[in-house]
C-alpha positions as CSV (number, residue, x, y, z in Angstrom):
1,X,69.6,89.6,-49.5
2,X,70.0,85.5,-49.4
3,X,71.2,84.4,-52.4
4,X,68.1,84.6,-55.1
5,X,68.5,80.7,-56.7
6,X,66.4,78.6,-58.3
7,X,65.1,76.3,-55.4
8,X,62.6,72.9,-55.3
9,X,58.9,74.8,-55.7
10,X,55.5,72.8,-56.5
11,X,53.3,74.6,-58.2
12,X,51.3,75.8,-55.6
13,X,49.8,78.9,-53.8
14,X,50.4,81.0,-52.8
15,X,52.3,81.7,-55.7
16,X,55.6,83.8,-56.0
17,X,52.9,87.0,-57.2
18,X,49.8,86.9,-55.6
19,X,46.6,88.9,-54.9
20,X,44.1,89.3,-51.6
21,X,41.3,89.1,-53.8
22,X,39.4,92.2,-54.3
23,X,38.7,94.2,-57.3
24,X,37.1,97.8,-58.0
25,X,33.7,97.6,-59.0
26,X,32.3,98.1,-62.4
27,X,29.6,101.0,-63.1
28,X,27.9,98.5,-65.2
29,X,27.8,96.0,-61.9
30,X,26.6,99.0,-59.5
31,X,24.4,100.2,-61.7
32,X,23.0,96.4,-61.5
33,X,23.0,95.8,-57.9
34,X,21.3,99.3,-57.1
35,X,18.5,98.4,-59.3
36,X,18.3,94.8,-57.7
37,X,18.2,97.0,-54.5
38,X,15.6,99.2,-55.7
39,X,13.2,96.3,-57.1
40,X,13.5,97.3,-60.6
41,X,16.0,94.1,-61.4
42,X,15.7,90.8,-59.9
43,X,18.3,88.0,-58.9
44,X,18.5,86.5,-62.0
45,X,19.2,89.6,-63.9
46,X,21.3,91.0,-61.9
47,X,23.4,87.3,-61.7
48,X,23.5,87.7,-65.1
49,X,25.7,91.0,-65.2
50,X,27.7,89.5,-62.2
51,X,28.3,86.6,-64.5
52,X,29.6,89.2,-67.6
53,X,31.5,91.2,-65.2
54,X,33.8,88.2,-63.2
55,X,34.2,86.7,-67.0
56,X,35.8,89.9,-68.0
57,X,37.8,90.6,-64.8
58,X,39.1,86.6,-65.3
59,X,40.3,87.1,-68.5
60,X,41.5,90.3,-67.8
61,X,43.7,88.6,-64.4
62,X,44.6,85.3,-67.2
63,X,46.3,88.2,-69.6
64,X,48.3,89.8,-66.7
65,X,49.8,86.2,-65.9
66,X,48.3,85.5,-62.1
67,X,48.4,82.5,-61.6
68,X,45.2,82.8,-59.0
69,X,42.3,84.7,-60.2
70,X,39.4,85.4,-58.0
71,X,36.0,86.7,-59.3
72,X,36.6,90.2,-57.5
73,X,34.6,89.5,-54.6
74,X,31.7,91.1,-57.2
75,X,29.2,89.4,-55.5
76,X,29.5,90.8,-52.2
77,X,28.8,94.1,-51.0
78,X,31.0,94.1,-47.6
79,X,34.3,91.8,-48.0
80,X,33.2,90.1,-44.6
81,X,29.4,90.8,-43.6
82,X,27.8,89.1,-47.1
83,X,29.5,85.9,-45.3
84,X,28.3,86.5,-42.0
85,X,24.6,87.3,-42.9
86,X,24.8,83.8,-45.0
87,X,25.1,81.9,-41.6
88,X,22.2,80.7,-40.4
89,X,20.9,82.5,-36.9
90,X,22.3,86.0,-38.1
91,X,20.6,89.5,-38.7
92,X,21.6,92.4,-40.2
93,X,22.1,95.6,-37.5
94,X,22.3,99.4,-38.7
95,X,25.2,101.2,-36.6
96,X,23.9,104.9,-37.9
97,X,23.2,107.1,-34.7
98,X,20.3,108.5,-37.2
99,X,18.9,105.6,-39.6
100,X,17.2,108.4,-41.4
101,X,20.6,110.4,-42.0
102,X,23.4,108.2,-42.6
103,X,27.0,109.1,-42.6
104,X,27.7,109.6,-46.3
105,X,31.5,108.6,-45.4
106,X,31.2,105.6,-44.5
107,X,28.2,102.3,-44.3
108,X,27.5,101.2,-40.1
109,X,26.5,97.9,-40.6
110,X,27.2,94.9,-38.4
111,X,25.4,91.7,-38.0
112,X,24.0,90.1,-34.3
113,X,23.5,86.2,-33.4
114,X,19.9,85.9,-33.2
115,X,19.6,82.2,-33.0
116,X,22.0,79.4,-32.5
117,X,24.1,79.5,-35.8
118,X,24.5,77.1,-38.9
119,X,25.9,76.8,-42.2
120,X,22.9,76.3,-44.0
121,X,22.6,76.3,-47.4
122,X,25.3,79.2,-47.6
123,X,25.5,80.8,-50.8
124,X,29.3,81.5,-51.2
125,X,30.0,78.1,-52.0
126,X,27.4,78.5,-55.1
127,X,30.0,81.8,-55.8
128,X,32.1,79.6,-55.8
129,X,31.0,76.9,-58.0
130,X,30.6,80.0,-60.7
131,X,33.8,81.3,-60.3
132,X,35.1,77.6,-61.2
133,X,33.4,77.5,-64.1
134,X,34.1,81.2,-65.2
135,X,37.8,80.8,-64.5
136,X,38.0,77.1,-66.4
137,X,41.2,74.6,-65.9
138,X,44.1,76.9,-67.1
139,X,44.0,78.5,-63.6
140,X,43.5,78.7,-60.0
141,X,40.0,79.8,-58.6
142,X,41.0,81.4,-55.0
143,X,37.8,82.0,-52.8
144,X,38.1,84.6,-49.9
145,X,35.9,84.5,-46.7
146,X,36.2,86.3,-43.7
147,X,38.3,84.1,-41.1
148,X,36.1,82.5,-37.3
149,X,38.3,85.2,-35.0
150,X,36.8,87.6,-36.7
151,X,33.1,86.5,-36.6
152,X,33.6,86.0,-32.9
153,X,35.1,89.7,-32.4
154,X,32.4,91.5,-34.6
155,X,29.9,90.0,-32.6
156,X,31.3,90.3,-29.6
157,X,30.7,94.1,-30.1
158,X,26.8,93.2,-30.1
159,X,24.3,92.2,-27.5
160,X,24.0,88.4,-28.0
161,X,21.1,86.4,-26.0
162,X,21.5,83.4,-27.5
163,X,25.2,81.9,-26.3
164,X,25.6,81.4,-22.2
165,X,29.1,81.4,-22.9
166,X,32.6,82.1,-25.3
167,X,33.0,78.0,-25.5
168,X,29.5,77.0,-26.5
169,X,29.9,79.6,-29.4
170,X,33.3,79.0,-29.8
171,X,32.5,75.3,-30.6
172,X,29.4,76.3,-33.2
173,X,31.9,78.6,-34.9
174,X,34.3,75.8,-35.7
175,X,31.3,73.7,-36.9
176,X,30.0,76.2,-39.4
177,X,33.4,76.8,-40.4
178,X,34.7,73.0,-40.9
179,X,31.3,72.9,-43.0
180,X,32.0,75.7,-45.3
181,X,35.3,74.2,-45.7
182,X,34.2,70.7,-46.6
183,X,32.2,72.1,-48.8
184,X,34.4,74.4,-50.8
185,X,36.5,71.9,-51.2
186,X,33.5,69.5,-52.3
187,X,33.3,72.4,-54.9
188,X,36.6,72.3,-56.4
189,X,38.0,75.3,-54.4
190,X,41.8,74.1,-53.4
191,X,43.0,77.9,-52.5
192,X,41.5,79.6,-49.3
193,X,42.3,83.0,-48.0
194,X,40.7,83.6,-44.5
195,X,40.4,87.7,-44.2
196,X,40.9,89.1,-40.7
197,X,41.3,92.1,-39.2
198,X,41.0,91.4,-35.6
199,X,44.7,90.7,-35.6
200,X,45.4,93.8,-36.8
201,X,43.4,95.0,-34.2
202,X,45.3,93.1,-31.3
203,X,48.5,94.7,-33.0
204,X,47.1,98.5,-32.1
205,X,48.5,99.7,-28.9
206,X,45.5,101.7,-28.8
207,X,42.8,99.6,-29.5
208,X,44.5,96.8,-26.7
209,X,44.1,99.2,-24.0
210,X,40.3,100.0,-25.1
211,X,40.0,96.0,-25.3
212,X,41.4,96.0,-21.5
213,X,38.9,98.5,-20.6
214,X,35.6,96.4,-21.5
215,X,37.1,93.7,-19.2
216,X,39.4,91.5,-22.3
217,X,43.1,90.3,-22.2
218,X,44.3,91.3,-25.6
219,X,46.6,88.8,-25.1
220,X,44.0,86.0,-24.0
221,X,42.1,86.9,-26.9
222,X,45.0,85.9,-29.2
223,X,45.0,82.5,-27.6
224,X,42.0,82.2,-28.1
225,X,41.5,83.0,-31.5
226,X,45.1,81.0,-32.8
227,X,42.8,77.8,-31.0
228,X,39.7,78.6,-33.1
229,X,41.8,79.1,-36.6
230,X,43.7,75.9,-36.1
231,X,40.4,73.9,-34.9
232,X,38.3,75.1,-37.8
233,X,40.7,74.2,-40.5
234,X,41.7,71.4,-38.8
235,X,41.5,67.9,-40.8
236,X,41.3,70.1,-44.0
237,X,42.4,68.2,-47.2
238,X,46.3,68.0,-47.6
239,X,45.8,69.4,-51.1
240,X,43.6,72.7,-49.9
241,X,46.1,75.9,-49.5
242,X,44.5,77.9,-46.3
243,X,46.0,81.4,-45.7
244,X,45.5,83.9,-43.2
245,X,45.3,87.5,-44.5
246,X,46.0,90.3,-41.5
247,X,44.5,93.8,-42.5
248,X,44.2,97.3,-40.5
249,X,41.4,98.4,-42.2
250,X,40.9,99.2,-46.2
251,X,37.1,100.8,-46.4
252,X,37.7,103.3,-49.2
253,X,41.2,103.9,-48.7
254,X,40.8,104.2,-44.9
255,X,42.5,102.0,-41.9
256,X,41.5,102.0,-38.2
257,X,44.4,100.3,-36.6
258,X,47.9,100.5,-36.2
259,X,50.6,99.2,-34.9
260,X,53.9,96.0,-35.9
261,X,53.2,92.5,-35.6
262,X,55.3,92.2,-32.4
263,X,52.3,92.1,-29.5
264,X,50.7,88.6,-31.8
265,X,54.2,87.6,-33.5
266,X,54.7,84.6,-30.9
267,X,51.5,83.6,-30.9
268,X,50.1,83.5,-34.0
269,X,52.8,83.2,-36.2
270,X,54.5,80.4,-34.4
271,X,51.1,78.6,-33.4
272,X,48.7,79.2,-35.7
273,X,48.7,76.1,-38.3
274,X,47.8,77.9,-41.7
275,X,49.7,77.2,-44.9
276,X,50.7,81.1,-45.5
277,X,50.1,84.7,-44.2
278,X,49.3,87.6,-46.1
279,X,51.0,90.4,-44.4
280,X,50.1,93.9,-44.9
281,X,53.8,96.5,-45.4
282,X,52.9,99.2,-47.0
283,X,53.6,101.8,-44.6
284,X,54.8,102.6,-41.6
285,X,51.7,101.2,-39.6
286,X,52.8,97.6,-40.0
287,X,56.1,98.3,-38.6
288,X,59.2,96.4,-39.1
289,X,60.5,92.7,-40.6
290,X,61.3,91.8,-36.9
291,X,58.5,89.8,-35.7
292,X,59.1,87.1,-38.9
293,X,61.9,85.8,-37.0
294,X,58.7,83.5,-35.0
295,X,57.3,82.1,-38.4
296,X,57.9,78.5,-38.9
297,X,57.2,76.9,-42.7
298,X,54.8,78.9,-43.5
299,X,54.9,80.8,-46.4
300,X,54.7,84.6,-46.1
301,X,53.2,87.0,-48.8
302,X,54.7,90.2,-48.5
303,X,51.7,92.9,-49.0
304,X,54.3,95.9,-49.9
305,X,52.3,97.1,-52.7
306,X,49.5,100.2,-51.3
307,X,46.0,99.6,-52.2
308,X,45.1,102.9,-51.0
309,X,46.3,105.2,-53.5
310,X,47.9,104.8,-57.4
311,X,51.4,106.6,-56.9
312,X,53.7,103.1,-58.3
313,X,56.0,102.1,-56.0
314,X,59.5,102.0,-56.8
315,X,60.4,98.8,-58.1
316,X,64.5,98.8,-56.5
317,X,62.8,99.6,-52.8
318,X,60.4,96.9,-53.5
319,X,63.4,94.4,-54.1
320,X,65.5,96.3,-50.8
321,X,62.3,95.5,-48.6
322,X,62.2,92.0,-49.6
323,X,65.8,91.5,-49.0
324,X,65.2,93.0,-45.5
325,X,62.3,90.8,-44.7
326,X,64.2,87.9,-46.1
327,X,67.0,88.3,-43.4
328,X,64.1,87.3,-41.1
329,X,62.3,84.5,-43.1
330,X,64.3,82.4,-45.5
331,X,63.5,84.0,-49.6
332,X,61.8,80.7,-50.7
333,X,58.8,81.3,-47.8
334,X,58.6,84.8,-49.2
335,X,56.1,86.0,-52.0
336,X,54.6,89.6,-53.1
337,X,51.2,90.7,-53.6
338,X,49.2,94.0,-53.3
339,X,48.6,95.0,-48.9
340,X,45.2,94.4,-49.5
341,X,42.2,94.0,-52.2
342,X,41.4,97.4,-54.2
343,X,37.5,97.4,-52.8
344,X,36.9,95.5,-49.6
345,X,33.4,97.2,-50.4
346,X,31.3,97.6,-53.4
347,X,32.0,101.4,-53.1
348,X,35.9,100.7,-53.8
349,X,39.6,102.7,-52.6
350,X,40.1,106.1,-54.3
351,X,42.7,104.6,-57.3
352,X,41.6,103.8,-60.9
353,X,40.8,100.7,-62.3
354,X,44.1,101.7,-64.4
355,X,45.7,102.2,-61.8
356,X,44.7,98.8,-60.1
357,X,46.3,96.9,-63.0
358,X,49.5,99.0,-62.9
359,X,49.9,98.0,-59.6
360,X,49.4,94.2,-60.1
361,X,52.0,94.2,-63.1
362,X,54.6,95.6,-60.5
363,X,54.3,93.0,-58.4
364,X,54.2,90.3,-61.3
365,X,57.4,92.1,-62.7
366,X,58.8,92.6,-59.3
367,X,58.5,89.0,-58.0
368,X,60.1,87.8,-61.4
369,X,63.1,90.1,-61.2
370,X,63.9,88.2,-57.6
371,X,62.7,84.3,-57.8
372,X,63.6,82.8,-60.7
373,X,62.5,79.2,-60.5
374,X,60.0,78.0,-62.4
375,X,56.3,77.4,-60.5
C-alpha cells in the first residue's frame, strides 16, 4: 500500500467512512405504510411514524460516528421509482404477467412517460427539508435520488408516445434534474448521491449483447448517458458534493448484472464530471481494481463491505483490498462504505438490523485503522 499519512483533507463528503443511504425497515414503519395502503391510516399519521422512525435511525447513525446520516430512504417504497412517479407526466405500470397473482419473490413495477415531463411540486425535496431538521447542525443530511441515465433506460423499456425522439427527452430530463437540484440545494441539502444501475448494466457482457439485439450500442449509450450526468449537474453550486453510485442490482439480497468496470472505465470514469463514485466490490462480480487507473480527481468510495448477507468481513482483507485498489487510485481519493444500502426496497436484504450496524462499525473501524488525518 502508499504510504498511509496524514494528508490536507476539508471536511467534506464523501467522508473517509461512508454509507449509500439505505436502511432496513422498521415493523413499526411497515406496519404504518400498509395501513396507509389499506385506507385505515392517512398521510399525516403515517408522516408521523415516518417522522419517529428517521429520528431514531438519526440518532442511532450520530452514536455510531457517520459523519453523513440519511433518513433511511423510509419514505420510499422503491429506492428509484417513488422519484420517478414524483415527476410530472409519469404513471405507474404493473410488470406481473397475472395482475391477480403476483410473483411473491419479487414487486414488477415500472413507470411510463405519459405526458411531457416536469418537476412539479416534487415531494423529495419536502423529505428532504425533514430530514434537515430531524438530523440538526451537528451533521450532514445526505439525500439519495435515482441518477437521469437511469430514468432514460427504465423508460426506455416502455412504450412512450409522447417524445419523437432521444434528444427532445434527453433535454426535459436535464431540465427536471437541474430543477430538483436547485432546489435541494435551496433546501439546505449540500451532499447528493445519484443511484444508478444502468452502468452496471452496460458493465454485463450479457446484458450488452441483449442491448445490441433491440438495435442499441452499449457503448453509444455510455456516451450518451456520461453527456446527460454532466449536463444535469452542470452549474451545480461549488459547495454541493454530487456522487455517482454504480449498483448491479440489491432487491432483497438479489443482483441482475455482472461483470468489471472495464467496458465504461474510459468513459465514465474519465468523463463524467461528478465529485466521487461509489463503487460496488464486494465480490467477484465487480471484478478487479484495474479500470481505476482512468479516474481523474475524483474521489472513489470503495463499497467492499456486502449488503447482501451478515457474515463480517475480515477486517486485514478489508485493509489488503484497499491497498490493492490504492495502487490504482492514489489513498487520499479512496474511502469505504457498505456495496450498497441494506433495503433498496421497503421489503429489505435478508441480514438483521444487528447485523446492519455491525457492518457499518467495520467500515468506521476499518477506514480509521488506514487514514489517519483528521476530517
Amino acid at each position: 500500500m502508499k504510504n498511509i499519512i496524514s494528508g490536507t483533507r476539508t471536511n467534506v463528503p464523501p467522508f473517509r467512512y461512508d454509507i449509500v443511504g439505505s436502511f432496513l425497515r422498521p415493523d413499526s414503519l411497515k406496519e404504518a405504510r400498509a395501513a396507509y395502503d389499506r385506507g385505515e391510516c392517512n398521510a399525516a399519521g403515517l408522516q408521523e411514524t415516518e417522522d419517529v422512525e428517521i429520528r431514531r435511525l438519526i440518532d442511532i447513525q450520530k452514536a455510531l460516528g457517520l459523519k453523513a446520516v440519511s433518513d433511511g430512504e423510509y419514505r420510499r417504497s422503491w429506492w428509484h421509482l417513488d422519484f420517478f412517479l414524483g415527476i410530472e407526466g409519469t404513471v405507474k405500470v404493473n410488470l406481473n404477467i397475472n395482475p391477480g397473482r403476483p410473483d411473491p419473490k419479487t414487486r414488477a413495477e415500472s413507470f411510463q412517460i405519459v405526458d411531457r415531463i416536469s418537476l412539479g411540486n416534487h415531494p423529495m425535496i419536502e423529505h428532504f427539508v425533514r430530514l434537515k431538521e430531524l438530523a440538526g447542525h451537528d451533521v450532514l443530511a445526505k439525500m439519495t435520488i435515482p441518477s437521469p441515465a437511469l430514468f432514460h433506460f427504465v423508460q426506455s423499456h416502455q412504450v412512450n408516445e409522447v417524445y419523437g425522439d432521444d434528444q427532445e427527452l434527453y433535454k426535459d430530463i436535464v431540465k427536471v434534474y437541474r430543477e430538483m437540484i436547485a432546489g435541494l440545494y435551496a433546501a439546505g441539502c449540500r451532499y447528493l448521491q445519484l443511484d444508478d444501475t444502468s452502468w452496471g448494466t452496460l458493465c454485463s457482457g450479457r446484458h450488452r449483447a441483449l442491448l445490441r439485439g433491440r438495435g442499441q450500442d452499449p457503448d453509444q449509450l455510455a456516451a450518451d448517458y456520461v453527456k446527460l450526468i454532466n449536463e444535469s449537474i452542470a452549474g451545480k453550486p461549488s459547495d454541493m458534493t454530487i456522487a455517482l453510485h454504480v449498483c448491479r442490482g440489491n432487491y432483497v439480497s438479489t443482483w441482475f448484472a455482472a461483470g468489471g468496470y472495464e467496458p465504461v472505465a474510459e468513459t465514465l470514469f474519465a468523463q463524467c464530471r461528478v465529485d466521487a463514485f461509489f463503487l460496488e466490490y464486494d465480490s467477484e462480480r465487480s471484478g478487479g481494481f484495474e479500470p481505476l487507473r482512468h479516474i481523474k480527481d475524483q474521489r472513489v468510495v470503495l463499497g467492499l463491505v456486502t449488503t447482501k448477507h451478515g457474515g463480517l468481513e475480515s477486517k486485514e482483507v478489508l485493509k489488503a483490498r484497499i491497498a490493492e485498489a490504492s495502487e490504482y487510485v492514489d489513498l487520499n481519493q479512496l474511502c469505504l462504505s457498505p456495496q450498497c444500502g441494506f433495503a433498496s426496497t421497503e421489503e429489505g436484504n435478508l441480514i438483521t438490523e444487528e447485523e446492519q450496524w455491525d457492518k457499518i462499525r467495520l467500515v468506521i473501524d476499518t477506514a480509521n485503522e488506514i487514514w489517519t488525518e483528521p476530517e
